[in-house]
SERO-4910 file (N, C-alpha, C, O; in steps of 0.05 Angstrom, whole numbers):
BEGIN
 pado doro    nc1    nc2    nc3   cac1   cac2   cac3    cc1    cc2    cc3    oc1    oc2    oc3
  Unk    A    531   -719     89    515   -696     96    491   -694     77    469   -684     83
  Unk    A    498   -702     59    472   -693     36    454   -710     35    433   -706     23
  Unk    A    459   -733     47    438   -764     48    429   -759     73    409   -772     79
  Unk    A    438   -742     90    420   -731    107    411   -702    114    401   -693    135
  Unk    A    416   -693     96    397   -674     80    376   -665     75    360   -648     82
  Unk    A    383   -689     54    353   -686     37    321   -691     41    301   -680     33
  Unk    A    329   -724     66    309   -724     79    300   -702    106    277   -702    115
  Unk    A    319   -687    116    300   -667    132    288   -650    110    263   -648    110
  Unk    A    301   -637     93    276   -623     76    248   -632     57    229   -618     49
  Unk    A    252   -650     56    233   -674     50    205   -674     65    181   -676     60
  Unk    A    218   -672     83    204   -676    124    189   -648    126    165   -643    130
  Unk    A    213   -630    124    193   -601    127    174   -595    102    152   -585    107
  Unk    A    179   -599     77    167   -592     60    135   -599     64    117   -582     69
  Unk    A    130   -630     62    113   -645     81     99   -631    101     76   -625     96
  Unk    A    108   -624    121    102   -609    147     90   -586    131     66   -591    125
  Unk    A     99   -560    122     88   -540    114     58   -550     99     37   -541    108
  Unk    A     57   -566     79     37   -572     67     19   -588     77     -4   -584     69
  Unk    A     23   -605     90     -3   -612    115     -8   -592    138    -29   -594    151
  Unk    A     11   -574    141      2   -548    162    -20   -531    147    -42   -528    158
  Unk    A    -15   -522    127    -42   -511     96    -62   -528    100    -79   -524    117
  Unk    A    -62   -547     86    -88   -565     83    -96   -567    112   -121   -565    112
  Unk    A    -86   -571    138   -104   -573    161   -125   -549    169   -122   -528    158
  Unk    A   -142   -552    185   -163   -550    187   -161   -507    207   -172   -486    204
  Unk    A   -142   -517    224   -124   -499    237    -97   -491    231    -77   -504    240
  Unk    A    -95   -474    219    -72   -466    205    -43   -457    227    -46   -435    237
  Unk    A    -29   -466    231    -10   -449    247     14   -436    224     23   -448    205
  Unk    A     19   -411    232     37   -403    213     66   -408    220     86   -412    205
  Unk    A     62   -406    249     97   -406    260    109   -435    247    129   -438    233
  Unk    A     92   -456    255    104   -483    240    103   -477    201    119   -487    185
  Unk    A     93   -469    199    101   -462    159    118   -456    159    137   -469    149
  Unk    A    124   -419    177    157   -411    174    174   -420    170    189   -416    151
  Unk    A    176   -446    198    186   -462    215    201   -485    187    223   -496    184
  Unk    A    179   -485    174    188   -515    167    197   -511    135    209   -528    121
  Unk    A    189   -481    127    202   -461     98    225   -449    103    235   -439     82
  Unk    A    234   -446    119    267   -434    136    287   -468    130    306   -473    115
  Unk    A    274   -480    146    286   -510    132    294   -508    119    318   -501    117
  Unk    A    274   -515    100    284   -521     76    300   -501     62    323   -507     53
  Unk    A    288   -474     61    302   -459     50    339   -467     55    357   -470     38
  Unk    A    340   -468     86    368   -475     94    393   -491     77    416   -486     69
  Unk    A    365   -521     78    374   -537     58    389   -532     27    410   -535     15
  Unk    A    369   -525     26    381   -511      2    401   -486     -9    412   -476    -28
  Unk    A    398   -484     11    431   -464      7    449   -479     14    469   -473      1
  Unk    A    455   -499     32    466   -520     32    479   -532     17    503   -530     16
  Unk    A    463   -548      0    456   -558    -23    462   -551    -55    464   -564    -76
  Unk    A    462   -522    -49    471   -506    -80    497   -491    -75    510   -476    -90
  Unk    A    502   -498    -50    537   -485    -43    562   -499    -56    585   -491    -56
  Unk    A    552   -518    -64    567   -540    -72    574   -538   -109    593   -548   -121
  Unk    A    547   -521   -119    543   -526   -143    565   -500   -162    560   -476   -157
  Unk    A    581   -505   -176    609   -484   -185    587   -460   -209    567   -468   -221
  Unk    A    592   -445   -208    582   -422   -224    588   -424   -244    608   -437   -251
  Unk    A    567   -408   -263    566   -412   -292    583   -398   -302    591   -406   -324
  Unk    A    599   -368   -289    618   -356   -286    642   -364   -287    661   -352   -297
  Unk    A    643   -388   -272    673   -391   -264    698   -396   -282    721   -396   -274
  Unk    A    688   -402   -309    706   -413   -327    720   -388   -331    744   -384   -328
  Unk    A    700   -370   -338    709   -337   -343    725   -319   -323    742   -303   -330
  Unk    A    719   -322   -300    729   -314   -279    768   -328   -274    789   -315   -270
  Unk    A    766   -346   -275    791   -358   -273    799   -348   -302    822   -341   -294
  Unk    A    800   -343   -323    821   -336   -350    817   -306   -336    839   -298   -328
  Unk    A    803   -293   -333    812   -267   -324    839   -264   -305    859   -250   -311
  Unk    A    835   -277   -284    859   -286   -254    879   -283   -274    889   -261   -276
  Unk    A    889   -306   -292    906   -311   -307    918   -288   -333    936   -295   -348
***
């Protein structure tokens, strides 16, 4: 999942920033392609254990 991932956010990131620099701006494709990623990345950091958690578990205990 994450090897295919990374390249769609890659893709939209891309997309949003040649949507800016063009000449005709569309906003819905920026949204479009910052929702992505954003996605991605919650994705992506769902995975990652909290800085908390060491503390949280001796409490349980």
């Amino acid at each position: 999942m994450k090897k295919i991932l990374i390249p769609i956010m890659i893709v939209a990131i891309l997309v949003a920033f040649f949507e800016q620099v063009s000449e005709d701006k569309n906003v819905y494709i920026t949204v479009i392609a910052i929702a992505v990623f954003m996605f991605g990345m919650m994705r992506l950091s769902a995975k990652t254990p909290s800085k908390n958690q060491e503390k949280d578990d001796k409490d349980v205990q």
